[in-house]
Phi, psi and omega in degrees: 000114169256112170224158199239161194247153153007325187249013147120318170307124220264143165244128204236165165252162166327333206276323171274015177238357174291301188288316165323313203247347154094031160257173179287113152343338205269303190302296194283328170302318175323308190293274167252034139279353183277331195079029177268355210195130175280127172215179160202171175248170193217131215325115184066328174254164223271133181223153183239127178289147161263005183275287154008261162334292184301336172282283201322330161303320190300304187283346191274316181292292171355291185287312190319310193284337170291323194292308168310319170298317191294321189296331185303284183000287170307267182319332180290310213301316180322285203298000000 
């Protein structure tokens, strides 16, 4: 489900952020209920901004790419 909000900004349900992000609905519930994932609600069910989503992807490559690097670091430093 895609729809938009007043500022223009895509509002998605599990099933379209299911399909965005190629996980199981099952997976983004885990995700927030753990709080792992930005979401909010319009009374009681759970909707996701894609303005959103997207700096979290943006923060997730971010963090991927510091852990590779410091590991690489740690294995050159090994040899």
């Amino acid at each position: 489900m895609k729809e938009t909000d007043t500022s223009g900004n895509e509002v998605m349900s599990y099933k379209g952020l299911s399909a965005y992000l190629k996980l199981s609905q099952d997976t983004l519930r885990h995700k927030v209920m753990r709080g792992k994932i930005p979401f909010f609600r319009i009374d009681g069910a759970v909707r996701f901004s894609k303005k959103k989503i997207d700096e979290w992807i943006e923060e997730q490559h971010d963090a991927d790419k510091q852990i590779n690097t410091e590991n690489h670091e740690g294995y050159n430093e090994k040899l």
